[in-house]
N, C-alpha and C positions, 0 to 999 in steps of 0.2 A: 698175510700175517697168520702166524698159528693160531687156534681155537685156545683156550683155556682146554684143558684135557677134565674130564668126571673125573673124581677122590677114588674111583676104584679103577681108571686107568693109569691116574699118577701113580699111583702105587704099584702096578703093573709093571711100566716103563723104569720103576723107582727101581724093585727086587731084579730085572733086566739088567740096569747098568751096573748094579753092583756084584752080582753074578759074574757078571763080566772081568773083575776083578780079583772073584774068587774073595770074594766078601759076604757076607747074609745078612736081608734086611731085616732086624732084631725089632723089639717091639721099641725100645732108645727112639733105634733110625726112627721107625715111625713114626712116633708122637715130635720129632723134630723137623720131618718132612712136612705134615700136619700143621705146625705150628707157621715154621715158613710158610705155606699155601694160604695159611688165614691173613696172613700180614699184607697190609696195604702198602709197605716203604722197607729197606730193607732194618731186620730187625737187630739192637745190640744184644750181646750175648746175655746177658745181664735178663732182658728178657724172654728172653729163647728158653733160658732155663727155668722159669719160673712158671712161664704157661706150660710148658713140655712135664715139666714136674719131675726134670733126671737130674742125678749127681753133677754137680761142676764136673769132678772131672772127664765124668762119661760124655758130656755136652762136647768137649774139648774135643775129646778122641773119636765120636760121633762126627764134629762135621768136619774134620780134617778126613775121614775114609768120604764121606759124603762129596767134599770139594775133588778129594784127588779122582773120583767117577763121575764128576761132574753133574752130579746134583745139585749142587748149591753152589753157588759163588761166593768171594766173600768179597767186601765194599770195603777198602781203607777209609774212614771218615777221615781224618786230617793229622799232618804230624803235631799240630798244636793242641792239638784236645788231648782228654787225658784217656777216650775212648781208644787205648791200645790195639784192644781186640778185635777192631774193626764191624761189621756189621754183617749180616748177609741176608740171602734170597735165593729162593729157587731158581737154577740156571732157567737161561730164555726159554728155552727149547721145553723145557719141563713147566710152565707158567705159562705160555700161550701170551706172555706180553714184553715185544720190543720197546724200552724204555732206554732213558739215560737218567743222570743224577743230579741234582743238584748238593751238594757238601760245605757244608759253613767250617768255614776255616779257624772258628774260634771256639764254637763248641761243639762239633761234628756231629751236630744234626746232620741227616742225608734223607732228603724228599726225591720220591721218584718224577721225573718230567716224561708225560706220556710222547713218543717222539709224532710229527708230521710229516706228509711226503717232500713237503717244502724242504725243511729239515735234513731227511734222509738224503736228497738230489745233491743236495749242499755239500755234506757228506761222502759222498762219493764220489763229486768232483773233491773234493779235498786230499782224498784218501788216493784217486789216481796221479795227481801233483805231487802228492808225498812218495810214494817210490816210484816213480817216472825214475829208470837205468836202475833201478836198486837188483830187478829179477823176484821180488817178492810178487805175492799174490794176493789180496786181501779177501778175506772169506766174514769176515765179522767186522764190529767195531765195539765199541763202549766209550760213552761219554760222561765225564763226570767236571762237570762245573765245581768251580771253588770258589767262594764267595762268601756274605752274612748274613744268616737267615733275620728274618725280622725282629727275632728276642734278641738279637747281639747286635743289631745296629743303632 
C-alpha cells in the first residue's frame, strides 16, 4: 500500500500531473488540494469552499481541471439526496490510502471504509469472474456501498 506522501511532495506530484495537462497549479488549486488532504471522508462542495476560502465558481472549475489530471476524484453521494454535486478526495495514488465507501441513499452522507486483505482477495476473485471472455483487464477497483447511515434509519 502507498505511504501517505509529505504536504510538500503532494504538491510536487500535484504541479507534475497537471503540468502534464498543460494546466498550472495556481494558489485556487492549492488551497483545494490542501483542503481535500486534511479531510478524513470525501468532502461536499459546500465544504470544500468554505475551508479553501475560493469563489464558488473557481471551486467548480478548480476541481473539474483537478479531476480530469486526476488529482481528485469525485464520489456521486446518491441520486436521492439533494447533494447534486457529489463529493470528493484526493485520488488514491495521491492520499497514500486504498479505501472504499459507504453512501446513504437518503441523505448522501459518504464515510470512508478502510479496505482489509480479506476484503481485497474477495475482490479480485470477484473482478476475475466478472470479465472471465470479456478481454478486459482490471487494473483498479472502487467500491461504494449504498445503504442508511445511522441518522436516517
Amino acid at each position: 500500500m502507498p505511504r501517505r506522501p509529505s504536504r510538500a511532495d503532494l504538491h510536487d506530484r500535484v504541479a507534475l500531473r497537471l503540468a502534464a495537462f498543460d494546466q498550472r497549479y495556481t494558489a485556487n488549486r492549492r488551497r483545494l488540494v490542501e483542503v481535500l488532504a486534511d479531510g478524513d471522508r470525501p468532502l461536499p462542495i459546500a465544504d470544500v469552499i468554505a475551508t479553501a476560502q475560493v469563489p464558488t465558481s473557481s471551486a467548480y472549475r478548480n476541481l473539474t481541471v483537478l479531476a480530469e489530471a486526476g488529482v481528485v476524484r469525485r464520489v456521486v453521494a446518491s441520486a436521492a439526496s439533494a447533494d447534486d454535486a457529489g463529493r470528493f478526495e484526493l485520488s488514491e495514488e495521491l492520499s497514500g490510502r486504498h479505501h472504499h465507501h459507504l453512501v446513504c441513499g437518503s441523505c448522501g452522507d459518504v464515510a470512508d471504509v478502510e479496505s482489509s486483505p480479506k476484503l481485497e482477495r474477495a475482490l479480485a476473485d470477484a473482478a476475475r469472474t466478472a470479465i472471465e471472455g470479456t478481454g478486459y483487464e482490471v487494473f483498479d477497483h472502487r467500491i461504494d456501498l449504498v445503504g442508511r447511515c445511522p441518522a436516517c434509519r
